[in-house]
Each structure stands twice: as C-alpha cells, then as structure tokens.
C-alpha positions in Angstrom: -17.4 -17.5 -11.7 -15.7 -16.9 -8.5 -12.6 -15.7 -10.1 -14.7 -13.0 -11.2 -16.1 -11.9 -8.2 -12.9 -11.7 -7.0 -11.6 -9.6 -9.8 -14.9 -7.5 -9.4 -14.5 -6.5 -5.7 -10.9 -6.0 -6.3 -11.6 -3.3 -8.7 -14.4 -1.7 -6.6 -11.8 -1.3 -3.5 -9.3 0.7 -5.8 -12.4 2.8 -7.4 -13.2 3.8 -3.5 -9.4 4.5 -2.8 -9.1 6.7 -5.7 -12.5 8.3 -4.7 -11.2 8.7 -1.2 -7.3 10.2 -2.5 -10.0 12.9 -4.5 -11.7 14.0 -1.6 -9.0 14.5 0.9 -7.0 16.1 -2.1 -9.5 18.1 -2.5 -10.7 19.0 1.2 -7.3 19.7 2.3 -6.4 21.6 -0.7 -9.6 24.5 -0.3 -8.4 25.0 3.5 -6.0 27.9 2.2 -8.6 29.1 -0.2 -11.7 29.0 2.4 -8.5 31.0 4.8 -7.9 33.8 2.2 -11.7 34.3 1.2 -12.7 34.8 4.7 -9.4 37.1 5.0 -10.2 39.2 2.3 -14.4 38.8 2.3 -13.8 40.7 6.0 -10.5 42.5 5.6 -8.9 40.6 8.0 -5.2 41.3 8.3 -4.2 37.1 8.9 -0.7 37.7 7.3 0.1 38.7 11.1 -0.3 35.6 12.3 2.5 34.1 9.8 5.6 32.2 11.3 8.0 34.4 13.0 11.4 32.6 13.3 13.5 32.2 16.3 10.3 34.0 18.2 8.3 31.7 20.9 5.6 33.8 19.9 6.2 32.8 16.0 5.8 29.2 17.0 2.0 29.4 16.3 3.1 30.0 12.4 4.3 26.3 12.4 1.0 25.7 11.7 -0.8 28.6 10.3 2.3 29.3 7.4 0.9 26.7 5.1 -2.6 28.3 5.3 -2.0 32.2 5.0 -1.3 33.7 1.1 0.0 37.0 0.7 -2.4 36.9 -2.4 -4.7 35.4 -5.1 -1.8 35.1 -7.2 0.2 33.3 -4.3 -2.4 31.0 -3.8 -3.4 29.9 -7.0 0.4 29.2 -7.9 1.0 27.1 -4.9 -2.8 24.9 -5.5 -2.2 22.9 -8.6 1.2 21.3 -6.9 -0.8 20.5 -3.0 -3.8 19.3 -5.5 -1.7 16.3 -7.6 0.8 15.9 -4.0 -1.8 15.2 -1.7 -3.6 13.4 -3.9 -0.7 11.0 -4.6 0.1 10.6 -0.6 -3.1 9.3 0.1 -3.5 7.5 -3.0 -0.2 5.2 -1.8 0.0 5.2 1.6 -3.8 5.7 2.4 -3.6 5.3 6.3 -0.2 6.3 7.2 -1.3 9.2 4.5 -2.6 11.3 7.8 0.5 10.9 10.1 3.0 11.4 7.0 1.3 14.5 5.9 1.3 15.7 9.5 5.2 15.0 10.0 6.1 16.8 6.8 3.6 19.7 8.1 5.6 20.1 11.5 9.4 19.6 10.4 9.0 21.6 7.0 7.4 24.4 9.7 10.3 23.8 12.4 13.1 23.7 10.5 11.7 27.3 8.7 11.2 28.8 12.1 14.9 27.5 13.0 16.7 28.9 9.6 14.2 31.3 8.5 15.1 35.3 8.2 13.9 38.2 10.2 10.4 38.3 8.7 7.0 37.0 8.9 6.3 33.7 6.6 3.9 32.7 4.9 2.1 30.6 2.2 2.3 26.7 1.6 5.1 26.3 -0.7 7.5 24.9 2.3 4.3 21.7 2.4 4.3 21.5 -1.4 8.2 21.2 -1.4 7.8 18.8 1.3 5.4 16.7 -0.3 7.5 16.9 -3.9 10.7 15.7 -2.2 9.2 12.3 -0.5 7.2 11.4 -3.4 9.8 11.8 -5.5 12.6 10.2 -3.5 10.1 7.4 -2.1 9.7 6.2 -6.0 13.7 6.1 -6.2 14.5 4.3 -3.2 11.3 1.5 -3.4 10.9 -0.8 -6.2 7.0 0.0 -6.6 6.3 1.0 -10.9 3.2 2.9 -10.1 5.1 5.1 -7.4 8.1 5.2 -9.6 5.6 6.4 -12.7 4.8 9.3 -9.8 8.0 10.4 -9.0 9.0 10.8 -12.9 5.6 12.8 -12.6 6.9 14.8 -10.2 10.2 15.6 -11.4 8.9 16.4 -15.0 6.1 19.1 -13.5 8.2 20.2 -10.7 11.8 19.9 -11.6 12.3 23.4 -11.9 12.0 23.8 -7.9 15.6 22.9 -7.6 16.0 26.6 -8.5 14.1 27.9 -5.4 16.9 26.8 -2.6 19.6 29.1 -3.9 19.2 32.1 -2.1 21.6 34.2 -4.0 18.2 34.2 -6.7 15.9 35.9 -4.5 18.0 38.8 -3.2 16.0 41.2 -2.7 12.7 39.5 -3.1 10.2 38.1 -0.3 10.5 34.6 -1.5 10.9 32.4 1.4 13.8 29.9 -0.1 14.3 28.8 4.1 11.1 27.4 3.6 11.6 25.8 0.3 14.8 24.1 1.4 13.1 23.4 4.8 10.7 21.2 2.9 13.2 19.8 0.9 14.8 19.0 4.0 12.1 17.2 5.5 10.9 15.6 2.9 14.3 13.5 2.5 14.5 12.3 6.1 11.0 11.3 5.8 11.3 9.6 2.8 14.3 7.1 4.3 11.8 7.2 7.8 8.6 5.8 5.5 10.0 3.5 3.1 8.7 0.6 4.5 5.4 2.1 4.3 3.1 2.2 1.4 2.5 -0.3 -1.5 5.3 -3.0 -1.4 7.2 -4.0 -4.5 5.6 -6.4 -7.0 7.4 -10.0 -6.1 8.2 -12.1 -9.5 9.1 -15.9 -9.1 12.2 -17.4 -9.2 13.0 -20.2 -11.1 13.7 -22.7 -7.9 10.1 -21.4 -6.7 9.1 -22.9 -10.3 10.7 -25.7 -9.5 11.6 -26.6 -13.5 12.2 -30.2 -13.9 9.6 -31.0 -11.2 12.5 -32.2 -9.0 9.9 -32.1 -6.0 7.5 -34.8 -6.9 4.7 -32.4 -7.3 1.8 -32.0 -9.2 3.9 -31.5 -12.7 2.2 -33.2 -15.2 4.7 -35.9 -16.5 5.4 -37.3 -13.2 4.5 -41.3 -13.2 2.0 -42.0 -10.5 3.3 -44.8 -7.9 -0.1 -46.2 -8.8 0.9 -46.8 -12.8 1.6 -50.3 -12.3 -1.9 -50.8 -11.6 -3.2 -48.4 -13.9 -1.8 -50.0 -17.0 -2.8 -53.6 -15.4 -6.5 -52.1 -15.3 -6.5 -51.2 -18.7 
C-alpha cells in the first residue's frame, strides 16, 4: 500500500512539471505575438528598435531582436520551433530552465551585434537556433534516453537549419544568417557550460554491487545461519 502512494505522488509531480513546461512554453512563446499585434493594431513602427550591430545605441536590440517580426509570416514560421524548444528546456532543466534560457538570450544577441551586417535585425530565429543547438548537443554529450529521444526530435524537425549559416545562400536576401550562426554559436558553448545540469543519466548495477555468490555474508538466501546448529537441534 505504501509502494503505491509512492508511485502515485511520483506521477502527480511529473503531471505538474509537464503542466508547468506548457505554460511557460506557452507564455514565453505569445510575447512576440502580443509585440506584433500591438505593433500593427496601432501602426507602430517597432522594427526601429531592432539590433543595430557595432552601434552602442543598437545594444538595446540584444534584447528586443527576439521580440520584433518583420511580419505575420515571419512570426508564425519562427513559433512552432520556440513552442516545442522552450517547452523541452523547462521540461529538463526546470529551474536552471530560467538562467539557461537567459544566457542563450544574451550571447545569441551579442555575438549578432558583434558579427552582424550593416542593418537593423530582427525576429527570434537567432533564440530558436540557440535553443535547437543545446538541446540537441545536450542529448549527445549526456547519457539521459528521454533527452537523447529530444535531440533526435530536434534534428529530425530541424535538421534543415544547417542550411541557414552559409551566407553565400542568402545573397541578396534580408535573412539574418549572423544571427542564425550566432545562435548556433551559443548554443554549443552552453551546451558543454550545462551538462552537469538537468536530469542525470539512469545508473544500472554492476555485477560486484549484486554481489553474485553472496561473497558478503548478506542477506542471500542460501547462506547457513551461525544459529543452524541449534536450529536443527530444536527440530
């Protein structure tokens, strides 16, 4: 009976963590949409505020980028991947979620405003790219079958970013490939800087912890009591 209560509140603590990786999916994913209907609902000109790189003044865009479109189409492309991403960052590393997500916000920002072209930048692929890169990384370097499960995830829906850090394929376009390999970029170093964080590998026992042969005197159930002298005497 107490085995099942155990096994009961077990399963309620991942329901709520699960609930919990839903909501701030979804909360942090309808900032950018909430940004672009106020935008367009008052014909507010936001793209301005963008990040400008190698500008002091363009600093601001570190953290505005990831929440300015250029358009519906723009935004709705870039939802699905921050959606299933976020979702899968708080869903492993529920408290260091907040202060990952934050360091893949800054870096992915920085290192755009550092290598970025002459232009204003916006739009949240640089987080997505971010986000894609450590989850998929963190499941090759740990040991973890759930996060592993993710990454294959990851690579199956995503796989055809690889494409978007050759800059030679958007010539000519406003696709912002610094920000994509910017991402990419900080994703890896905080991939290695994490990967003692989140859930820890699955531990199987060895065959000395089994202790075959009962070679410690244990519990094993064809040791001889000391007592079996008297035991066969009281029979």
């Amino acid at each position: 009976m107490y085995i099942c209560y155990i096994m009961s509140d077990k399963s309620v603590a991942e329901k709520n963590e699960l609930k919990c990786a839903v909501w701030y999916a979804a909360l942090l994913t309808a900032l950018p949409w909430i940004v672009q209907i106020v935008s367009v609902a008052f014909s507010l000109q936001l793209k301005q505020f963008g990040l400008k790189p190698l500008e002091w003044g363009g600093l601001s865009g570190i953290f505005t980028m990831p929440l300015l479109h250029a358009d519906w189409g723009h935004l709705i492309s870039n939802t699905p991947a921050m959606l299933l991403l976020i979702f899968g960052l708080f869903l492993f590393y529920k408290r260091d979620a907040w202060r990952i997500l934050l360091c893949l916000y800054l870096l992915s920002g920085l290192l755009t405003w550092f290598m970025g072209r002459d232009s204003t930048h916006i739009g949240a692929s640089g987080l997505v790219y971010a986000l894609a890169a450590f989850h998929f990384l963190s499941g090759v370097i740990k040991k973890v079958p759930r996060q592993r499960a993710f990454a294959l995830l990851v690579a199956f829906l995503y796989g055809g970013f690889v494409w978007a850090f050759f800059p030679t394929l958007y010539q000519g376009t406003s696709v912002s490939w610094e920000g994509h390999l910017s991402g990419l970029i900080a994703g890896i170093i905080f991939a290695f800087y994490f990967r003692d964080k989140g859930p820890e590998p699955p531990v199987y026992p060895s065959l000395e912890d089994e202790n075959i042969g009962g070679t410690d005197g244990g519990d094993d159930y064809w040791d001889i009591p000391e007592d079996a002298d008297l035991l066969l005497h009281s029979l």
